[in-house]
Each structure stands twice: as C-alpha cells, then as structure tokens.
N, C-alpha and C positions, 0 to 999 in steps of 0.2 A: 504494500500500500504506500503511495507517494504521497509526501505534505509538500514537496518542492512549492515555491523555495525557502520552504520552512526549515530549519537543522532539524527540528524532531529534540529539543532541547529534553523535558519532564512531561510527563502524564497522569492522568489523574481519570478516577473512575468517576461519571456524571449521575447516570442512571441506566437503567435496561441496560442496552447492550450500547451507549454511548461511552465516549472517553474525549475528554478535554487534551489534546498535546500544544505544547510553546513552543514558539518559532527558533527561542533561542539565540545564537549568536547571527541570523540572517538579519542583513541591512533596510531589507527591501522587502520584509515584510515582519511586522511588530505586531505580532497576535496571537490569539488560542485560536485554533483549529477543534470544530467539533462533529465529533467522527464517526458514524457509524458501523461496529466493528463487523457486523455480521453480514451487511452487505454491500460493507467497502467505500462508504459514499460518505461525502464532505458536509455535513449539514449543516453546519453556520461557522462562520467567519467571526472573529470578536475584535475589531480593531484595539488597539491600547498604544499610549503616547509613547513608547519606548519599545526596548526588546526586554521581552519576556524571559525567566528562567522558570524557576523552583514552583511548582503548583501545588496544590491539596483542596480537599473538599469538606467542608462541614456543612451537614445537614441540606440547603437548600443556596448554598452558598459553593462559589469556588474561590480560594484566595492566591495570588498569585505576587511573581516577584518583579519589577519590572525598575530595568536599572534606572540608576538617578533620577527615579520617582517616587519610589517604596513599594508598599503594597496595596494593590488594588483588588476589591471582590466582585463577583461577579454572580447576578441572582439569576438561578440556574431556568428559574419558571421565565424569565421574561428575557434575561441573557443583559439585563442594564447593569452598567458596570459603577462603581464608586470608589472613592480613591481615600482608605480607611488611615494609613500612616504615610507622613511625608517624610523621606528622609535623601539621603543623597546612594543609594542602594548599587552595590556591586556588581559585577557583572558574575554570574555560576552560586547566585543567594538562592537557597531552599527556604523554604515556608514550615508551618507545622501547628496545628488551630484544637484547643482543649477547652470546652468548656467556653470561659470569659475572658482566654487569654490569646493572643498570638505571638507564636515564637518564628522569628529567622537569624539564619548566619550572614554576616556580611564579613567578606574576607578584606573588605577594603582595612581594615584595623582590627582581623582575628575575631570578632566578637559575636559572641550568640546573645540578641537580645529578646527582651520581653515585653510585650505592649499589652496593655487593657482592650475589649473595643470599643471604651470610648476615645482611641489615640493616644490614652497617657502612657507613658514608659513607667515601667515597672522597677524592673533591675536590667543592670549590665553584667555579662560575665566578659573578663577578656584577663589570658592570661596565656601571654606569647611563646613562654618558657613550655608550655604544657599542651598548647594548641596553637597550629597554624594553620590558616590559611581554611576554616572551615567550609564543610560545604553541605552535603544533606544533613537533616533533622528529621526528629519522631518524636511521641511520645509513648511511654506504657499504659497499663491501666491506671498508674498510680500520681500519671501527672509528671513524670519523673523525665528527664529531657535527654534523650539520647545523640553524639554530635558526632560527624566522622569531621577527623584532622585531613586535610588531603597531605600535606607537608609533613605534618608531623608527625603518620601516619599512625594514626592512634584512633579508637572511638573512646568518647567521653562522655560520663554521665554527668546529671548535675542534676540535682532538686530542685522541685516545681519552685521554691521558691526563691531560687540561684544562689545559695548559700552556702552549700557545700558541693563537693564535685569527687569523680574517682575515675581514672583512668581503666578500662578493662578488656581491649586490644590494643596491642601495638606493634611494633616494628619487630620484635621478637615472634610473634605467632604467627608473621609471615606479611602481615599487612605491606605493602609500597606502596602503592597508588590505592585509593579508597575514596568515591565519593556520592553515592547514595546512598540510603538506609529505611526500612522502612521495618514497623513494627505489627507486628499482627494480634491485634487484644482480644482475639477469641481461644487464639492459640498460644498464644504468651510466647510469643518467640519473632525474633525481628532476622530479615534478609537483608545483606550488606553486600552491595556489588564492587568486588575489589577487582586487583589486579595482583596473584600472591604465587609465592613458591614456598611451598609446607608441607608437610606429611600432616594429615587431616590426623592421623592417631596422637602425635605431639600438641596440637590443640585440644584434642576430649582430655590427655592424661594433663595439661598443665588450669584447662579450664571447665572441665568437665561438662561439656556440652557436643552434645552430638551435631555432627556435620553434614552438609555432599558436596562432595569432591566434583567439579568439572575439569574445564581446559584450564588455563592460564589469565586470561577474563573469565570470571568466574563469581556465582551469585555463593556467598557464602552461606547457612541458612543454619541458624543458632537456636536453641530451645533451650531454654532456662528457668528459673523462677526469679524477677527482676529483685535489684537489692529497693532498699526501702531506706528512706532519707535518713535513717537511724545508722546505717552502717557505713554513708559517705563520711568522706575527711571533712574533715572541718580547717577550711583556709580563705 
C-alpha cells in the first residue's frame, strides 16, 4: 500500500479496520493519511501546518506530533483538528495520552514532558547523562511512562508523576538503535522495535522476561509485571 509522498513516519489504530499514518519527514506533504486497511483505499487527507511524527489515539480523539508547532488532536467523528500544546517540537517526537495527561519526547533538549489538557505543563524530566536523544513513549496500566533512549540506547521508566525514574534496557542487552515502543494493557507486556545483536537467552536469564527473536531489525516483545513507582530511584 502506497502513502507516496508521505515517508509512512507512525501509525495509529482509528476505528474498524481504519489506521491514521504521518507523513513524517516529507516536505511536500504535512499530514495524517487515513486509511483503509482492508480494502487499500485513502479515505481522508488531514492537512496540518507542519510535518507530522509520533501519533496515538484516545478515545475519540487522535493526538499527534507536528514539528515546531506541538501537539495537535484531531476529532476522529468529524476529523477537525485543534492545536492543544504550543511549543517549538522536534523533529522524530512520539506522543502518549493517559487519562488527563499528555506525554511526548522532544529530543530537541533530551526531554520527556508532561502537559494537562488544559495546556498546562506538568513536570519536566531531562537528564542527558541517562537519556539521549528520546524518541517513542507509552504508558502501563499504572500510568507509569515508559521512554526509548535512541543515543543512549537505553528504555526508561519514570512515574506518572516524573519523580523518580529506572533504567531497564540498555546497551548491555543488546539495544543500538531503539526507537518505538508501544505497550499493551491487556497483556501487560510492551513491543520495542530495535535494531540489536543478542542471544534472546542472555536477556530472559539477566531480565527475566521472555522474548522472539527475528532478523537484525527486529520487534522485541517483552512480558512482565511493570514495577510500581515504589520501587523507582529516587533522583
């Protein structure tokens, strides 16, 4: 299926068999493409003042990344768009929507932030030593903020209410390149599209979580029981 001359940046589930994808790094066209998967066809266009990244969906809502604009949503019944946080937004920002919060990474200064939806800021986390250059975000069931490092190549947790933080892959279990993540709250286990060289058995025995092994691009697919802001560091 072609988005030409969209890159095909993120996607996002809409409803039935539809899917929202961003244009991404294309010049020539700044939009969500919406898609229908089942019988291949384009079904609406969403203009937006920049080039789109990092998508996600809540409820009737889709919110999206769109450089040196912020974040704009987009109401999935009528498709009109609003523009909820202004800030000067990165180019490869991921989104991530809980509740009454919105979280993205902006790599322009390392930092995963957190907005209300009435536009107020929340908290900042930025801490260069420990995280670079962030790129996808999720949450668990617990609110709890999960962050891939692309640089640093690490994922990082951090509490819903950004106050403490734990590092729990890194450059050691194989991670290089790392930058989606997405979490699944039925199944309590989150998929991380890396780029890694490991023995999947040196991962279960140093983290005890089970794996599947692909090629060298590679979706990792982790099953756990998430930690609980009682057992992050406190820094």
């Amino acid at each position: 299926m072609s988005v030409v001359p969209s890159y095909g940046f993120d996607i996002s589930f809409v409803e039935d068999n539809n899917v929202a994808i961003t244009s991404g790094d294309s010049s020539n066209k700044t939009s969500i493409d919406i898609i229908n998967i089942e019988n291949r066809r384009k079904i609406k266009f969403i203009k937006l003042p920049g080039r789109s990244y990092g998508i996600t969906r809540d409820q009737d809502s889709l919110f999206v990344c769109v450089e040196e604009r912020g974040i704009y949503k987009v109401n999935t019944m009528d498709y009109t768009t609003s523009h909820v946080i202004s800030c000067n937004l990165s180019q490869y920002s991921y989104v991530s929507v809980s509740n009454d919060k919105i979280y993205y990474t902006d790599n322009n200064d390392s930092s995963v932030v957190c907005y209300d939806r009435n536009g107020s800021r929340v908290w900042t986390f930025k801490d260069e030593s420990v995280l670079k250059f962030p790129r996808g975000i999720t949450l668990d069931n617990d609110g709890n903020v999960y962050v891939v490092g692309e640089k640093s190549s690490n994922v990082f947790i951090i509490s819903s209410d950004g106050k403490h933080h734990k590092e729990i892959l890194t450059k050691g279990d194989g991670l290089l390149t790392s930058t989606a993540i997405f979490f699944d709250k039925q199944k309590r286990e989150f998929l991380l599209q890396i780029i890694a060289n490991f023995k999947c058995s040196e991962v279960i025995e140093r983290k005890k979580r089970s794996t599947k092994r692909t090629n060298r691009r590679q979706n990792l697919q982790i099953t756990w029981q998430p930690f609980s802001s009682t057992v992050l560091s406190k820094k």
